[in-house]
VOVEX-490426 format. One record per residue (C-alpha): residue number from 1; residue in one letter; x, y, z. Coordinates in steps of 0.2 Angstrom, whole numbers, plus 5000, padded with zeros to 4 digits. Each point is the difference from the previous one (the first is absolute). Layout:
N
+-----+------+------+------+------+
! pos ! code !   xx !   yy !   zz !
+-----+------+------+------+------+
! NUM !    A !    X !    Y !    Z !
...
+-----+------+------+------+------+
//
This chain:
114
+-----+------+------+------+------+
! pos ! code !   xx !   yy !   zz !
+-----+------+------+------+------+
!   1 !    X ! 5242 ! 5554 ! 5211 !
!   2 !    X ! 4987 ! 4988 ! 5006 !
!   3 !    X ! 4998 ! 5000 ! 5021 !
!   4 !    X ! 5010 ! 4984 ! 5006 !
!   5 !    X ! 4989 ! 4986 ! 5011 !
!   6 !    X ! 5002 ! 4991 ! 5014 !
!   7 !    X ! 4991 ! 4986 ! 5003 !
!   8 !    X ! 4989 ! 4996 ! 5014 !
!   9 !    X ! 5005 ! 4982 ! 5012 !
!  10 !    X ! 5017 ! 5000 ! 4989 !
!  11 !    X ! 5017 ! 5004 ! 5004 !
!  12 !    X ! 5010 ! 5009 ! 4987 !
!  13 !    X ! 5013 ! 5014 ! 4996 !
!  14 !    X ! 5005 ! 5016 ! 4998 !
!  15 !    X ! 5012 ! 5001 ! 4986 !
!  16 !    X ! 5009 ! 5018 ! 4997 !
!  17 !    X ! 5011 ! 5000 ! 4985 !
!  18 !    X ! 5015 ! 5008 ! 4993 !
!  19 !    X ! 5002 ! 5012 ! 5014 !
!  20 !    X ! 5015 ! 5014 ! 4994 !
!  21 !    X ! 5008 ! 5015 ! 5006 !
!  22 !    X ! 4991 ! 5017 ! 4994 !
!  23 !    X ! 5016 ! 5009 ! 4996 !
!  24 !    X ! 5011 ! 4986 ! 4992 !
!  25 !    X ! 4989 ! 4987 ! 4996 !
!  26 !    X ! 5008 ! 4988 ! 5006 !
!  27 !    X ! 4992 ! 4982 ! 5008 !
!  28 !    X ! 5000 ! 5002 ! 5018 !
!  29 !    X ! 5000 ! 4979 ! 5007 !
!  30 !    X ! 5003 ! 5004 ! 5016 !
!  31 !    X ! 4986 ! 5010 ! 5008 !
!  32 !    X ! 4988 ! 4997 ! 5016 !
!  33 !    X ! 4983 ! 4999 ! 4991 !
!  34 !    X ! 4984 ! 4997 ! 5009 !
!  35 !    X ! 4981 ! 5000 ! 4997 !
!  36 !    X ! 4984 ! 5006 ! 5012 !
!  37 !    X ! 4985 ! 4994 ! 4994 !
!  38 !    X ! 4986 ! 5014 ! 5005 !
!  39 !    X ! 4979 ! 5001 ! 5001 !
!  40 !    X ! 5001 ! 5019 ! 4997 !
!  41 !    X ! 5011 ! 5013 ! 4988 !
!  42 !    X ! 5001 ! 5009 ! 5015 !
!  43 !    X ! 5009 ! 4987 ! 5011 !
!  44 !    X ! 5012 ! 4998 ! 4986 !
!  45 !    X ! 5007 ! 5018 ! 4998 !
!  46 !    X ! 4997 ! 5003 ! 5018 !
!  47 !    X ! 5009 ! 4989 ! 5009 !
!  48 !    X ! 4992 ! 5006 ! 5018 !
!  49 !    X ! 4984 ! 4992 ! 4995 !
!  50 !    X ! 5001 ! 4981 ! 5002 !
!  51 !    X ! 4988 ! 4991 ! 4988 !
!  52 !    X ! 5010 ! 4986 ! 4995 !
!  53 !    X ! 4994 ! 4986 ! 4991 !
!  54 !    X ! 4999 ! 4987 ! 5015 !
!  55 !    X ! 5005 ! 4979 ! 4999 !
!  56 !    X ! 5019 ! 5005 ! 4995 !
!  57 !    X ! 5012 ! 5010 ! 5007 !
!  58 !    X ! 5005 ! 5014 ! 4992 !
!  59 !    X ! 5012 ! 5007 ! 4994 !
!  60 !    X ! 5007 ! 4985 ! 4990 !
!  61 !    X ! 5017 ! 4999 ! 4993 !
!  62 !    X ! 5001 ! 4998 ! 4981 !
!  63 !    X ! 5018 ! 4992 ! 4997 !
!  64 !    X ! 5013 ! 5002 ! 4986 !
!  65 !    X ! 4995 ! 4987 ! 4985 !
!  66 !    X ! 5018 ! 4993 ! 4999 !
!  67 !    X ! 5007 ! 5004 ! 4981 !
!  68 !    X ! 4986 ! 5014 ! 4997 !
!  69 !    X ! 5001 ! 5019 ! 4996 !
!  70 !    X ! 4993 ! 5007 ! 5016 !
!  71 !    X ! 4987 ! 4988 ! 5001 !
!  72 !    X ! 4991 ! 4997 ! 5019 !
!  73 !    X ! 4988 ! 4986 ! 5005 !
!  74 !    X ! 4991 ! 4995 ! 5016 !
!  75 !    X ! 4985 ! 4991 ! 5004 !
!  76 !    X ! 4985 ! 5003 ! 5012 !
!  77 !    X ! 4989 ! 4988 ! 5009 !
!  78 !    X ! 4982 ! 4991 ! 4994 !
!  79 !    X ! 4993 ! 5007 ! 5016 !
!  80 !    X ! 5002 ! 5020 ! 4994 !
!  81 !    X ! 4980 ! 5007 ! 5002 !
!  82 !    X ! 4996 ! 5005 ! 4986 !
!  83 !    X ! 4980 ! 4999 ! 4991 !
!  84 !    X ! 4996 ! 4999 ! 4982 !
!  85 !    X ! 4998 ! 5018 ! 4989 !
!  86 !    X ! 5010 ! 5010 ! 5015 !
!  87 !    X ! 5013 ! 5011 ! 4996 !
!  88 !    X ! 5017 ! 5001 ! 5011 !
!  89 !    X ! 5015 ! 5008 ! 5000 !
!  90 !    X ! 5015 ! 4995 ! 4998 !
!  91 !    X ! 5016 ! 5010 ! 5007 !
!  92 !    X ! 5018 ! 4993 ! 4994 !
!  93 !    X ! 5015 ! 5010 ! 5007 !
!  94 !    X ! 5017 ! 4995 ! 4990 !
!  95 !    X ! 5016 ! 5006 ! 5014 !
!  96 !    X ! 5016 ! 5002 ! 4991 !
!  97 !    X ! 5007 ! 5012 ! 5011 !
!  98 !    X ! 5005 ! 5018 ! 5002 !
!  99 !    X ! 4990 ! 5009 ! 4986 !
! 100 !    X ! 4993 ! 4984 ! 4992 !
! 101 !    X ! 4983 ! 4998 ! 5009 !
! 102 !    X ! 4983 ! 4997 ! 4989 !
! 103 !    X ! 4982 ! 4997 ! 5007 !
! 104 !    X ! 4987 ! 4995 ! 4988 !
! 105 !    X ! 4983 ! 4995 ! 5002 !
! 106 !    X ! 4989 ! 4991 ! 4990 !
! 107 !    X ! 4981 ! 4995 ! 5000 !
! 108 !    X ! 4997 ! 4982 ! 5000 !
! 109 !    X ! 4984 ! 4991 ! 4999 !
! 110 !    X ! 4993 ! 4984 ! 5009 !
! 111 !    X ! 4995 ! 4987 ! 4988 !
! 112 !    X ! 4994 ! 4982 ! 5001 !
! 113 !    X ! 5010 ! 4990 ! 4989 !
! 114 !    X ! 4990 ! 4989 ! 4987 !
+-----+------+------+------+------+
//
């Protein structure tokens, strides 16, 4: 898997895609998901530490794609801080209810787009 980007002075999105239920399999199109965008690894499986990513504010809510199987997208601002070559962390939480809560967390790179 090559390390998704974001791209500095840009807005853009976080797309999460064909979120299921573990033990069915199942589409699940009406979850709460959200996205932090985080400085550290630590900040992002410690939710105590606060090193978010400033210029947006975080969490975001990624919505339902109408007509999709379980896809989610929301969007963030141009004015998130983030430098060229940097690794951040990405931490989306998918809330279907009782019993169907994920958390993942995924390094992310700043990029300047060319």
């Amino acid at each position: 898997m090559t390390t998704p980007e974001v791209y500095l002075g840009n807005s853009g999105l976080i797309e999460v895609t064909g979120v299921s239920d573990a033990s069915t399999g199942d589409f699940i199109n009406n979850a709460t998901v959200t996205a932090t965008l985080y400085d550290s690894l630590e900040g992002a499986i410690d939710s105590v530490v606060d090193n978010k990513v400033s210029g947006e504010t975080w969490p975001i809510t990624l919505d339902y794609v109408a007509d999709s199987d379980g896809n989610y997208s929301g969007g963030y601002s141009e004015n998130v801080a983030i430098e060229q070559n940097t690794f951040y962390y990405a931490a989306i939480t998918v809330n279907a209810g009782t019993g169907r809560v994920g958390r993942w967390i995924i390094k992310v790179k700043g990029k300047v787009r060319s």
